[in-house]
N, C-alpha and C positions, 0 to 999 in steps of 0.2 A: 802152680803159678800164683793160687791165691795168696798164698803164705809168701810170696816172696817178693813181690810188687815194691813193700816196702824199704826190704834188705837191697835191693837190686838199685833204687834211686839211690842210699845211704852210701852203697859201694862207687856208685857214680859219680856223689859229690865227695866221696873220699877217695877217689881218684885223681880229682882237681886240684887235690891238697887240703880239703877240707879237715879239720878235727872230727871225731866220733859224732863227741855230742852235738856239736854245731852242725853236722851233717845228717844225723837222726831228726833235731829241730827241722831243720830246712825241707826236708822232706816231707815231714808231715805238714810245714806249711805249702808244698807246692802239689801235695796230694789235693787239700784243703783249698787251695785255689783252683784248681783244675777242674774238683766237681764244683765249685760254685758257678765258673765259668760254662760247666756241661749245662750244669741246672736255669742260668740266664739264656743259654741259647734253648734249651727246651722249653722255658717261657716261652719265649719270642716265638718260634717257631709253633709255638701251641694257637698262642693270640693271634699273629699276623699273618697265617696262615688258615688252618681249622677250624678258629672261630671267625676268623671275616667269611670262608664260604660256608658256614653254618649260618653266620647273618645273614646274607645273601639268598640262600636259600629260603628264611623264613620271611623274609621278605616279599617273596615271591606267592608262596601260600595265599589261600585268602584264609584260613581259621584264624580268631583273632588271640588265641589262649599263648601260641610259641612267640608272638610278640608281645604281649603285657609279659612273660618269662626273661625276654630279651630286654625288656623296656629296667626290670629288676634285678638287672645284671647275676643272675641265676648262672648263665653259662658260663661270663666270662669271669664268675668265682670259682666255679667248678675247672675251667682252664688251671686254676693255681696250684690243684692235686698233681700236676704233671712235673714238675721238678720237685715235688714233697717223695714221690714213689721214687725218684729216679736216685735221690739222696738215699733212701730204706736201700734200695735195691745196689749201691755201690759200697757206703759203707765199711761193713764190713769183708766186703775185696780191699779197698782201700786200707784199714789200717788193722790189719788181723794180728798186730802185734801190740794193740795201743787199745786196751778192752775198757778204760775208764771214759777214754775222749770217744770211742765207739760207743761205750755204754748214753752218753753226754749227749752226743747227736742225736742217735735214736730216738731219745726222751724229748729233743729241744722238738724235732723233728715229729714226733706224733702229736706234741701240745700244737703244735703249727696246725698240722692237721684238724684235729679237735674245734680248736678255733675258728677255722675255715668253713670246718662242719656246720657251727652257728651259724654263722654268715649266710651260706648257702641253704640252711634251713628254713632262715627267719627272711630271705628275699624269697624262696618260695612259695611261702605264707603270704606275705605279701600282694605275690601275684596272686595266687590262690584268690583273695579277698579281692583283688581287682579283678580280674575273672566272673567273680559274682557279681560283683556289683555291676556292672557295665553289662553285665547278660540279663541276670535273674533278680538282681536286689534292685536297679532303677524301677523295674515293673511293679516289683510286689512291694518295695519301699522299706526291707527288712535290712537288716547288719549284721554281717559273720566277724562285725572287728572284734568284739569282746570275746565271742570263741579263739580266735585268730590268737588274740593276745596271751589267752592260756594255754595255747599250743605251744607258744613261744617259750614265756617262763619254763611249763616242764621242763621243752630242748634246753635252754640254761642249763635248766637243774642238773640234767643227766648229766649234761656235757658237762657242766664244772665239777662233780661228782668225779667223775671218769678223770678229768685234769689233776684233782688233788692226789687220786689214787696215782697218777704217775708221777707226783710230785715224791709223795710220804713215801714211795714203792710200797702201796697199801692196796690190797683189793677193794672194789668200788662196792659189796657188800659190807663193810667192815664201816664206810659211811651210811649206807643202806640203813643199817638194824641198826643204829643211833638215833635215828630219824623219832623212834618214837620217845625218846627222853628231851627232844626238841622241838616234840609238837606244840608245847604253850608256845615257846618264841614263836615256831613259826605263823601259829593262829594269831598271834599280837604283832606281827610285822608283818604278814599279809594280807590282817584283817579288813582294810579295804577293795581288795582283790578277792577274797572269798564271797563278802555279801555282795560286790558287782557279779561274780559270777552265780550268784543264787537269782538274782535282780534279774539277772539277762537273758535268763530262761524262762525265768516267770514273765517277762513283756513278752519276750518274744512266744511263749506257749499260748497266752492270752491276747493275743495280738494289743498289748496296750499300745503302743508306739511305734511308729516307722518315721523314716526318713523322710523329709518331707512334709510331718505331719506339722500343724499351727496346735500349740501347747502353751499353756498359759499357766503360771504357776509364783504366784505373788509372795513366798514367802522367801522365793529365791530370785526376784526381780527378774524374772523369764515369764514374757508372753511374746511369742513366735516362732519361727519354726526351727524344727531341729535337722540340722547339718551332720548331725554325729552322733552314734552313739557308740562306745565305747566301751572296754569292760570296767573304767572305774567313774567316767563321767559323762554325760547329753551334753552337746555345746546344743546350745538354742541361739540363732540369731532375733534380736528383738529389731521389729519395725523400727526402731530409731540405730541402727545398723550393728548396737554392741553386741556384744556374745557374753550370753548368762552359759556358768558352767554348775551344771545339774549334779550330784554326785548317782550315781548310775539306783544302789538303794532307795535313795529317796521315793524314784517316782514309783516304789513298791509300798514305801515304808507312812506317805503321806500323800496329799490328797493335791492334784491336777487335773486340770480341764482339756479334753485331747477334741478339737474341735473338727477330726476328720467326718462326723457324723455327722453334722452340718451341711461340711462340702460333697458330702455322698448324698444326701436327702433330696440337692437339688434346688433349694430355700435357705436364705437365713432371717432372722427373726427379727420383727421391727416391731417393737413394742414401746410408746410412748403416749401422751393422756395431754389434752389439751384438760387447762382448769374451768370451770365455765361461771362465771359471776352468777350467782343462785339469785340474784334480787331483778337478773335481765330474763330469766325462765318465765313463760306466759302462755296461756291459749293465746291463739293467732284469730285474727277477727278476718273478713271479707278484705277488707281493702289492704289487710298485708297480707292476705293468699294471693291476692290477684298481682300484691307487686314483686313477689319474692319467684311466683309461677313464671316468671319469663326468665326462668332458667330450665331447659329443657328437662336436665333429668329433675329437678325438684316437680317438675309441670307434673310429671310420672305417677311420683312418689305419692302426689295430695290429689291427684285421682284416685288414686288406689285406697287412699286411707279417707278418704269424703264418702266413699261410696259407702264403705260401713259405717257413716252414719256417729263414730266416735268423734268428739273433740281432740281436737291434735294441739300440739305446743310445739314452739321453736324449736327446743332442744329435740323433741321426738323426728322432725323434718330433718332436720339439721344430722343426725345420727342417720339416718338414711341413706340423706344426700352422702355423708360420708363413705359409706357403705356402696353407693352407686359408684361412686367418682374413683374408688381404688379400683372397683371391679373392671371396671373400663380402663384401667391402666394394663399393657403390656406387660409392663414389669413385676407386675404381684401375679403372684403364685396359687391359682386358685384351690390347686389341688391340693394344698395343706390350710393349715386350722386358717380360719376366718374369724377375726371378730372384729366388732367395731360394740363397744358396751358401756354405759354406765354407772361406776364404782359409786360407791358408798360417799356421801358429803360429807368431806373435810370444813376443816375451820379455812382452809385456802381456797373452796370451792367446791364445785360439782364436776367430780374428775371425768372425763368423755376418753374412753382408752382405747387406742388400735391395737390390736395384737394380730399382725398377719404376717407374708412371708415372702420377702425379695426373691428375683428371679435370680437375681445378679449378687454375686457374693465377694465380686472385688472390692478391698474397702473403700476405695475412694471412689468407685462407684454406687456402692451399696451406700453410702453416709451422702452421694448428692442425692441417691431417693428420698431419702429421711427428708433432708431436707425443704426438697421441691414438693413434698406432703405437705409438712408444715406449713410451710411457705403458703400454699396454697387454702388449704385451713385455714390458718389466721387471717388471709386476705376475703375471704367468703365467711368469714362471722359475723360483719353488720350488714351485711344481706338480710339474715335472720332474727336481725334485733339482737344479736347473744353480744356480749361482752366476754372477754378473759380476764380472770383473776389476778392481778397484780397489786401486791402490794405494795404502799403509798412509798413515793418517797422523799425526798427534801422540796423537790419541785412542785409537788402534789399538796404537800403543807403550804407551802409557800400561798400558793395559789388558792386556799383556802381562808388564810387568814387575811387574803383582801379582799 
């Protein structure tokens, strides 16, 4: 009955009145409609049937893995193998007399396959990497994209390997053991893909980088955080909302600032230096202790240093009081480095430097401390008789030569 399916429509349409050849033609076109007609309803009935109560069902689950699968249309690729087999599997019933256009099919018909293969590979990778990331990478702040992505190329590679061999009727060995008289091409055209994938081991074995993290890196106009990492490039969104894109080597190959250390510490660092006019620096007599003393913590500070009997000076009170007045803030961090110190005189002054440590590491948080220091400094320096360094400016001349 194999063998004669075909003979058996030809006799039928030469029955009709048909000629030979016009009836052999005809035939194979209504063979040739008939499975594509089988194969459209095996679709159909694949999808709006099996995969809706497959969806259904995984909708119903609570694990969240068979939905990010569903979400990457995983299944409803793999539905498509359902009319690819049904075509293998008719075939040659269909036209056991016709071995070039049977040879024809077959071939169109496994590239189909093959193709579908990718598809269905590179969505499950996909998921795969969504899987992580929503379970295991938000937490720990790592990325399986760059892996992900060389899972992909291989499948290419095989997969079009395997395509050409069906193309050339060449076994997939015979491209195989070529490979190595086309190792320079292929190291010079995927040599961004190779050092990303050396890169991506070495962050991620060293934990240089995660998701998430605030990086700064000025030679590539990137300082903020990174959104992506990638097997060939870091998207960094920068505070002013652009995306600096990283090449993935680089932050192995040169030098960035990965500010998670910071934000794990607990503290970030507020180091700035009021300048102090060296010609307002003086011992303090009686009648300016007594007037500068009706500020409680200074009242503290020149008990404690009267008792020893030392002469004291503004800037020494003054460096105290400052020293008192962070302490007594909330927001400073006592349990990291403290200082409140006086550097070496510049031609600009006698530099008075805080180096201490915010509690608060928002920036627009952490830049109103700064400021409300400042702010508060400079308004408490002629308390102490001290002046800040500024130099002169047109207003200052002015004001001089009348």
């Amino acid at each position: 009955m194999k063998e004669n399916i075909g003979i058996t429509i030809e006799k039928w349409l030469m029955d009709l009145g048909l000629g030979f050849q016009f009836a052999e033609i005809l035939s194979v076109l209504v063979i040739l409609i008939a499975i594509a007609v089988l194969g459209l309803l095996v679709d159909f009935l694949t999808k709006r049937i099996l995969l809706a109560l497959l969806t259904r069902l995984i909708r119903k689950t609570k694990t969240l893995w068979d939905d990010i699968l569903l979400e990457k249309k995983v299944f409803s690729r793999v539905a498509h193998y359902a009319p690819a087999v049904l075509v293998l599997l008719t075939i040659e019933f269909a036209f056991p007399n016709v071995p070039v256009l049977t040879n024809l099919i077959e071939k169109g018909t496994a590239i189909y396959m093959l193709v579908l293969s990718i598809l269905v590979v590179s969505s499950f990778l996909n998921g795969v990497n969504e899987i992580y990331e929503r379970t295991t990478g938000e937490a720990r702040g790592t990325s399986i994209k760059s892996y992900i992505q060389v899972l992909k190329i291989f499948t290419y590679f095989m997969f079009g390997v395997a395509i050409l061999a069906i193309l050339l009727n060449k076994e997939p060995a015979v491209f195989v053991g070529g490979l190595g008289a086309m190792a320079a091409v292929l190291m010079l055209v995927f040599r961004d893909s190779i050092l990303g994938l050396v890169a991506g081991i070495q962050i991620s074995a060293n934990d240089m980088v995660r998701l998430g993290d605030w990086i700064s890196m000025p030679i590539h106009n990137a300082d903020g955080i990174v959104i992506e990492i990638t097997l060939n490039t870091v998207k960094v969104q920068n505070w002013d909302k652009t995306i600096a894109t990283i090449p993935t080597y680089a932050l192995v190959s040169q030098s960035f600032n990965n500010w998670r250390g910071m934000e794990e510490s607990g503290g970030r660092r507020i180091k700035r230096a009021l300048y102090l006019d060296m010609n307002s620096v003086h011992f303090v007599g009686e009648e300016e202790i007594d007037k500068i003393s009706q500020n409680k913590l200074v009242k503290k500070i020149i008990e404690t240093k009267t008792t020893n009997g030392i002469r004291i000076t503004n800037s020494g009170i003054f460096r105290d009081y400052v020293a008192a007045y962070l302490k007594s803030r909330d927001d400073i961090n006592l349990d990291m480095t403290f200082l409140v110190r006086l550097l070496q005189p510049e031609s600009k002054g006698l530099p008075l430097e805080i180096y201490v440590f915010s509690k608060v590491q928002a920036w627009a948080d952490y830049e109103a401390i700064q400021a409300e220091i400042l702010d508060h400094l400079l308004a408490t320096l002629p308390e102490f008789n001290l002046r800040i360094y500024q130099e002169p400016s047109g207003r200052d001349i002015a004001q001089l030569k009348q």
